[in-house]
Every structure is written in C-alpha cells, then in structure tokens.
N, C-alpha and C positions, 0 to 999 in steps of 0.2 A: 623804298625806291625799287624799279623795277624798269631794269634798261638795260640793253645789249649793243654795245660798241662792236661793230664790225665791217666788214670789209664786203660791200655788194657784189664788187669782182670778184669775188674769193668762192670757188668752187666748195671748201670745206666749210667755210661759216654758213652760204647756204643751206648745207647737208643739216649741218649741228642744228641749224634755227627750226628747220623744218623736221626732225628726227626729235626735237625737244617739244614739239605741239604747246608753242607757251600763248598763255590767257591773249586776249585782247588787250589788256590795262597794259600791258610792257612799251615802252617806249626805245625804238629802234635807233642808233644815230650812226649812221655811211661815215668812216673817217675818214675817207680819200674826199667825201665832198661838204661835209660839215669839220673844223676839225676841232679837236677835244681842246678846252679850253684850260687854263691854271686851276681853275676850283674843278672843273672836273678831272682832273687827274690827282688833286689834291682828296675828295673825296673817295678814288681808288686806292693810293698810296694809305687814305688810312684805315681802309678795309684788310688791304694785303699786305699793310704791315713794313713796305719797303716800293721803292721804286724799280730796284732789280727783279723783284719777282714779274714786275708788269712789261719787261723791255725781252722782244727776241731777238736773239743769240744766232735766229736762221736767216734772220731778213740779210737782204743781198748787199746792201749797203754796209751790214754790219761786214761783211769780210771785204766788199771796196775801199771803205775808209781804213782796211786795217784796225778796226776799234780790241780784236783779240789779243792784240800786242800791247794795249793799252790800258793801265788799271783807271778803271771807272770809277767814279764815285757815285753816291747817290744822287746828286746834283747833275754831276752828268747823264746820268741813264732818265732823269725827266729833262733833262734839256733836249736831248736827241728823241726822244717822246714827242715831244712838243713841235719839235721841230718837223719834225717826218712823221708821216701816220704807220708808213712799213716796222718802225721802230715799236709799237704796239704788238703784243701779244696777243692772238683775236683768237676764236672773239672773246669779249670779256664781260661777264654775267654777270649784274648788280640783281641780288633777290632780297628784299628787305636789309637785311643786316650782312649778308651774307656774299662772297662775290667768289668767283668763279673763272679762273687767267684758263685760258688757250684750250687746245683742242685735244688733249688728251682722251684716251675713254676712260680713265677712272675722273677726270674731271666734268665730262659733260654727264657719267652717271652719279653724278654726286650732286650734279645740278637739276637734273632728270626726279630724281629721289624728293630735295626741296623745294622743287615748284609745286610737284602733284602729288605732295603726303597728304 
C-alpha cells in the first residue's frame, strides 16, 4: 500500500508532501473532507503497533476536552480518531509494509530514505 492521510489545510503536510517528491502510484486521502474509516485506521494501528502512537497530543481539542487529565485507553485514542480527523497525527505515510506517524525530521527522513532507495 502506498497512501498519505493528511490534512490539505495544513501548511506542514503540504511542505512534507511536496519535500518527499513521492511516485504517482501513492494515493492521497484529505481527512477534514474524506474521513478515515474503521479498517483504515485498523490497518494503521497494525502497522504502528498501537493506537496512541497515531493520536496528537498538540491538537486543540486535545487540551479543550481536558483529555491530559484523563487516562486514555487504547480504545479511547481510536475513538477520538474516529471521531475528529485533528485527533490524527499527520500526516501519516503508508509505504508497503512500513508507515511513517507525524512531521518530525527524523521521521519524514526515514520516509524520504524508503520511498527512494
């Protein structure tokens, strides 16, 4: 598979998309206006191993709800996923086997690295 969850509004997902020069074959999906479905976040969570690695900690909601005060469970950090696209970690790089959460530079050059070995 080869797909990038991210956020069209999003000045930094642009940068990363367009700084990553990925093939044609990638398939793009806007999660403010398509939004990720149970098997597809099912499919993430078992690449990353967890649903907490896929949930931000920055989105604005996350400190309106008070969620920091709150111990999360796995279950909850894909329900508030599911629920809210802000609650996504973006963007988030599906490369064959391999996937690739949020905007770090050691993570978009890690992504950088497996696309175009």
């Amino acid at each position: 598979m080869k797909k990038v969850y991210y956020l069209s509004t999003c000045d930094t997902c642009k940068r990363i998309i367009k700084e990553l020069s990925l093939p044609t074959d990638f398939q793009f999906q806007d999660i403010k206006t398509e939004v990720i479905t149970n098997s597809q976040i099912e499919v993430m969570r078992e690449l990353a191993e967890s649903y907490e690695s896929l949930f931000s900690k920055r989105a604005r909601l996350y400190k309106e709800l008070e969620l920091k005060e709150k111990s999360l469970t796995e279950e909850d950090y894909k329900t508030y996923i599911l629920d809210h696209y802000t609650f996504l970690k973006r963007p988030v790089i599906i490369f064959d086997n391999q996937i690739f959460i949020g905007n770090s530079k050691k993570t978009i050059e890690a992504a950088k690295l497996a696309i175009h070995e």
